[in-house]
C-alpha positions as CSV (number, residue, x, y, z in Angstrom):
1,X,-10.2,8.5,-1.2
2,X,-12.2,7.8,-4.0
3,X,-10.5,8.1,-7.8
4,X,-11.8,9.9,-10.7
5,X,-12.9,7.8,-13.3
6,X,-10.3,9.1,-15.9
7,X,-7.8,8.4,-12.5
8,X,-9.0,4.7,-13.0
9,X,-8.7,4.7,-16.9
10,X,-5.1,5.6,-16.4
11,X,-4.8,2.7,-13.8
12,X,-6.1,0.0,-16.2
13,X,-4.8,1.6,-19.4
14,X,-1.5,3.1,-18.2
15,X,0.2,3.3,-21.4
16,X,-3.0,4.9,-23.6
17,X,-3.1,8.2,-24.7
18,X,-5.9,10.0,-23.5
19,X,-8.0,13.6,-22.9
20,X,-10.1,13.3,-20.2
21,X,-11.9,16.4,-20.8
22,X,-13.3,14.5,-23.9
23,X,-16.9,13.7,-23.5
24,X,-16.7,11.2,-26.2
25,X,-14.4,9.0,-24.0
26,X,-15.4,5.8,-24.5
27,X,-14.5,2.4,-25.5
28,X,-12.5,2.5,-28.7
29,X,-11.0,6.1,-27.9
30,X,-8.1,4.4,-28.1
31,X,-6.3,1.0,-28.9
32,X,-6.2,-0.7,-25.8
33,X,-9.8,0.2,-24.9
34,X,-11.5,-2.8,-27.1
35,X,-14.4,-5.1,-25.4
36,X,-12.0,-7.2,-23.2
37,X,-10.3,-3.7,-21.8
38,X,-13.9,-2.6,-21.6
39,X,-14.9,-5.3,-19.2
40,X,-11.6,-5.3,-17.1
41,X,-12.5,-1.5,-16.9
42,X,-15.8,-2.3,-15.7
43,X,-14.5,-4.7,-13.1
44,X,-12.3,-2.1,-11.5
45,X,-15.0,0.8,-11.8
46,X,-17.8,-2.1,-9.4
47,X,-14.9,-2.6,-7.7
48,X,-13.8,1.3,-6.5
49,X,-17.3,2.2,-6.1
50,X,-18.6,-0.8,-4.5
51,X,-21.4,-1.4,-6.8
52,X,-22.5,-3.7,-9.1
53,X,-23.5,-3.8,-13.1
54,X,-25.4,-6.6,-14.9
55,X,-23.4,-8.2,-18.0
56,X,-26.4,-6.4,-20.3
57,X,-25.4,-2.8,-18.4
58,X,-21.7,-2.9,-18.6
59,X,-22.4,-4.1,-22.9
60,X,-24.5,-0.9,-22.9
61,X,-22.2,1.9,-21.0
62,X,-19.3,2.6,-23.2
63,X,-18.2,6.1,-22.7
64,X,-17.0,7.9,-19.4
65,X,-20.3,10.0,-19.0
66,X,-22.8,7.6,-19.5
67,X,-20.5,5.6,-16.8
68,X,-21.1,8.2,-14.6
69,X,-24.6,8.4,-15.0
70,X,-25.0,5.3,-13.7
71,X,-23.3,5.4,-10.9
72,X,-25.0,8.5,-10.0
73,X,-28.2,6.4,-10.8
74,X,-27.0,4.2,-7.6
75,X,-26.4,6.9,-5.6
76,X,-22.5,7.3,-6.1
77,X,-20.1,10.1,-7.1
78,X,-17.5,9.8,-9.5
């Protein structure tokens, strides 16, 4: 069963304090998500929904919706 992307924030950043109903999620929203917890998000979001972003892509998708944009851009549902 596929995971919500929110599911999978709370999977990498398991201690963070978070809204998910925010649509201003993004990196920075809180501590933990800085550009290293960014790109280990990134990893894990390729690797759930079995695509793949370029290094330029995952620099310019920084918050939850534009996220899911792209992967909706590739033909998958998050």
């Amino acid at each position: 069963m596929k995971k919500s992307l929110p599911e999978l924030l709370r999977e990498v950043f398991p201690k963070a304090q978070f809204d998910a109903a925010d649509p201003k999620l993004g990196v920075e929203s809180f501590p933990e998500w800085d550009s290293l917890g960014h790109f280990n998000f990134m990893l894990q979001v390729e690797e759930h929904f079995g695509v793949q972003f370029t290094v330029e892509e995952m620099s310019e998708l920084k918050a939850l919706p534009e996220i899911k944009a792209a992967l909706a851009s590739r033909g998958v549902a998050a």
